[in-house]
C-alpha positions in Angstrom: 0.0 0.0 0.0 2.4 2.2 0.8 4.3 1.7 -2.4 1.4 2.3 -4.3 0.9 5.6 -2.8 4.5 6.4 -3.1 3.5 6.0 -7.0 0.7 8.1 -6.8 2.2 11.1 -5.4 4.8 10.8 -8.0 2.6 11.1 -10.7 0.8 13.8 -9.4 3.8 16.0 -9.0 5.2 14.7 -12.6 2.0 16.2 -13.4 2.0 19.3 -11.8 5.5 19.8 -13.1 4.3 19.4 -16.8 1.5 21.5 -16.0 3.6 24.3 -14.6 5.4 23.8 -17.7 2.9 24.9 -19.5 2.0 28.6 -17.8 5.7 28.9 -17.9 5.7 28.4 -21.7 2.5 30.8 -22.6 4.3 33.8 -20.4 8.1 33.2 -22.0 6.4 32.1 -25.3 8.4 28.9 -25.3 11.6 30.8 -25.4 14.0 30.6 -23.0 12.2 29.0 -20.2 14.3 28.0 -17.3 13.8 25.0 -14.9 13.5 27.0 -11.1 11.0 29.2 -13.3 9.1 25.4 -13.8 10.1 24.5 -10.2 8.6 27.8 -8.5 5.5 27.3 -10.5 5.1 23.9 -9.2 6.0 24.5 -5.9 8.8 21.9 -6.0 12.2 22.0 -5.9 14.8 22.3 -8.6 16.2 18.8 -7.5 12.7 17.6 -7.7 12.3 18.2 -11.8 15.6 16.5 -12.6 14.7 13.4 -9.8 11.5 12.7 -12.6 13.0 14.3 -15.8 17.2 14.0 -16.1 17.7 16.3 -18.5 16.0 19.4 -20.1 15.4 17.8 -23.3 13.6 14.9 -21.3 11.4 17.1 -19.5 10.5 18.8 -23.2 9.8 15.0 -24.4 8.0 14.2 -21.5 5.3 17.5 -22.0 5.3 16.4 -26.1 3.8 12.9 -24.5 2.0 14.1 -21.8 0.1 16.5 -24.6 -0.6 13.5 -26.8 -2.0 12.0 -23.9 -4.4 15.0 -23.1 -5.4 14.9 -27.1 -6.1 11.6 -27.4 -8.3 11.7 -24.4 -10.2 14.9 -25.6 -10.8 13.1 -29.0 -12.2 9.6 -27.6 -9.7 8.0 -29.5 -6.7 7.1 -27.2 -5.1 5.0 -29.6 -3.0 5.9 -32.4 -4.3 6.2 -35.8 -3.9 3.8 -38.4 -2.5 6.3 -41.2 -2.6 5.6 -45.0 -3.0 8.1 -47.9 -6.5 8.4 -48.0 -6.9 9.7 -44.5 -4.4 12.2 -44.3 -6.7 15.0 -45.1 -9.6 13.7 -43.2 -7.9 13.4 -40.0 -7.1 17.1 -40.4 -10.6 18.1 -39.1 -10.9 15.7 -36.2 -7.4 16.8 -35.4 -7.7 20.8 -35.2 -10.9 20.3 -33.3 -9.3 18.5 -30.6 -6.5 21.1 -30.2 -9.2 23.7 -30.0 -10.5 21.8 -26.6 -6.7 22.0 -25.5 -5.8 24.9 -26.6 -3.1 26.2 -23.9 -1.7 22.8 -24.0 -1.7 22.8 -27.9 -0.2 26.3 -28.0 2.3 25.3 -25.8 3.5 22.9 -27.4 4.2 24.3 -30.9 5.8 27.3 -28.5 8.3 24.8 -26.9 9.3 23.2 -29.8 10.0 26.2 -32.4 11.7 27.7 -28.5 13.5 24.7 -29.1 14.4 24.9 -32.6 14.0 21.2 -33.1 11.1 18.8 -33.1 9.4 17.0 -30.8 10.0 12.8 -30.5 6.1 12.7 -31.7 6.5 15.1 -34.0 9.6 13.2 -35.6 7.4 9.6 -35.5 4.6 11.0 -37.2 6.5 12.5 -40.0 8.3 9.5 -40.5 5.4 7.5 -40.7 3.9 10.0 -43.6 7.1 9.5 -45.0 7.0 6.2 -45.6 3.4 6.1 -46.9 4.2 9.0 -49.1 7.7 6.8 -50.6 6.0 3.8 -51.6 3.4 6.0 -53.7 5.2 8.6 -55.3 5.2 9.6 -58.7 8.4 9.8 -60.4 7.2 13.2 -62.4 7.6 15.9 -59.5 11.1 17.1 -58.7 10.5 16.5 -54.9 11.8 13.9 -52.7 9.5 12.1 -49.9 10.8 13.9 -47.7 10.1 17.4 -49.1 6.8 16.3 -49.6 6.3 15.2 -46.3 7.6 18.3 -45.0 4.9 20.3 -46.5 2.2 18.3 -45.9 3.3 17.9 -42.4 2.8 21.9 -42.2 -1.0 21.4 -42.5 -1.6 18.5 -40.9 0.4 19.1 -37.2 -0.2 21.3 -34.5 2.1 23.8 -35.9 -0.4 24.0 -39.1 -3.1 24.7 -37.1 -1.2 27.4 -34.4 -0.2 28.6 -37.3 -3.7 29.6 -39.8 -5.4 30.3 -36.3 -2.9 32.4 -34.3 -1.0 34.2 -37.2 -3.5 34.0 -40.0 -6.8 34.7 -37.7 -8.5 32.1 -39.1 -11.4 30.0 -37.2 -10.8 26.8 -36.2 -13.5 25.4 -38.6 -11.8 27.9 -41.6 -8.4 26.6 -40.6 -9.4 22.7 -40.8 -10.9 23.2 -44.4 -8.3 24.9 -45.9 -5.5 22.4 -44.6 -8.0 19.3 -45.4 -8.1 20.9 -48.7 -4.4 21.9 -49.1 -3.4 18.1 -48.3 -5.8 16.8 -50.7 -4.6 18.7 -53.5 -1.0 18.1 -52.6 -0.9 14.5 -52.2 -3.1 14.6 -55.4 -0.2 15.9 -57.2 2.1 14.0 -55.4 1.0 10.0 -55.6 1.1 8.5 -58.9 -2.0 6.4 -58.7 -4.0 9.8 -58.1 -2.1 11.8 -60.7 -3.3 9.4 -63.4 -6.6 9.4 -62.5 -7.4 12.6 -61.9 -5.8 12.9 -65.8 -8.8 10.6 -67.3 -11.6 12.2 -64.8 -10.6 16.1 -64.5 -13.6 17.0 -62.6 -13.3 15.0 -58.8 -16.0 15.7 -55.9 -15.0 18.8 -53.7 -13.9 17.9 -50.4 -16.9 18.9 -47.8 -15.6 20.1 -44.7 -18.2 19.2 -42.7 -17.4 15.9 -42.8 -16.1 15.4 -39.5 -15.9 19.1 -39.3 -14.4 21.0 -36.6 -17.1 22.6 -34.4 -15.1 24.4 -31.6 -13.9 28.2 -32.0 -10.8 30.0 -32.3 -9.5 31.1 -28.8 -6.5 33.2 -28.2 -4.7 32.6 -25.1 -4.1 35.4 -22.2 
């Protein structure tokens, strides 16, 4: 018993670490941020944050997780995806709506990581798995590697893509889920050989209908 309550007072100050984390990030705007700033907001000590996290860049690693986490539970899907070509643009919808119910956490996030000038370990897994899928279907006809590819579509379908269109472009969150849903869908149609050819014998395809799955919540800016 007493072990397991040992446990669960360690996870509630891991917690409260990765939550001060986060009103440390929206005041310094990810830049800069220091650990006794996170320590004072907690209310622990600066030997307490490296006791759970070791190193800086673990604590950062551990908040990119601990954000999934919070996501996955806001969208009632805590598994991961299953990802293919097809539903790359449709999971853009689902996707910004849940970072509109989590939008400090969100925000903080895409504020740590650019802070950080280098991207997150989720951030890194989901790219590579786009990658991949993008790789095997590739036509041969753009002057684009996978990679390149994947790096712009990855701008629309990420939380940066949607900090981005709503913070800086002032976009809704509904406005900024169609226009990336559509954005993908056009790239990807220009990218993947199977697509290329045909959209060559039908020109005219079915518009893309955003309120499929559509994103309901509003744009909020955080204080």
């Amino acid at each position: 018993m007493k072990s397991r309550e040992s446990g669960s007072t360690r996870q509630r100050t891991r917690r409260a670490i990765l939550e001060a984390l986060v009103d440390v990030i929206m005041e310094k705007d990810g830049i800069g941020f220091s650990v006794q700033a996170v320590a004072d907001r907690a209310g622990v000590t600066h030997r307490t944050i490296y006791n759970h996290f070791p190193t800086r860049q673990a604590l950062c690693d551990a908040f990119s997780d601990y954000v999934d986490e919070l996501l996955a539970a806001s969208s009632g899907a805590p598994e991961e995806p299953t990802w293919s070509l097809a539903s790359i643009p449709l999971l853009v919808e689902g996707l910004y709506r849940t970072l509109a119910l989590r939008d400090r956490h969100a925000r903080a996030y895409v504020m740590l990581m650019i802070g950080n000038r280098r991207p997150m370990s989720a951030w890194r897994k989901r790219s590579l798995m786009a990658e991949k899928l993008i790789a095997r279907e590739q036509s041969g006809r753009i002057p684009l590697t996978p990679r390149q590819v994947t790096a712009v579509i990855r701008l629309f379908v990420s939380t940066l893509g949607w900090h981005l269109l709503t913070e800086q472009c002032g976009l809704s969150t509904d406005e900024a889920a169609a226009a990336s849903a559509w954005a993908t869908r056009t790239l990807l149609d220009a990218a993947i050989a199977k697509r290329t050819t045909k959209r060559a014998a039908k020109p005219s395809s079915s518009p893309l209908h955003p309120s499929q799955g559509g994103a309901s919540a509003t744009r909020r800016r955080p204080n």
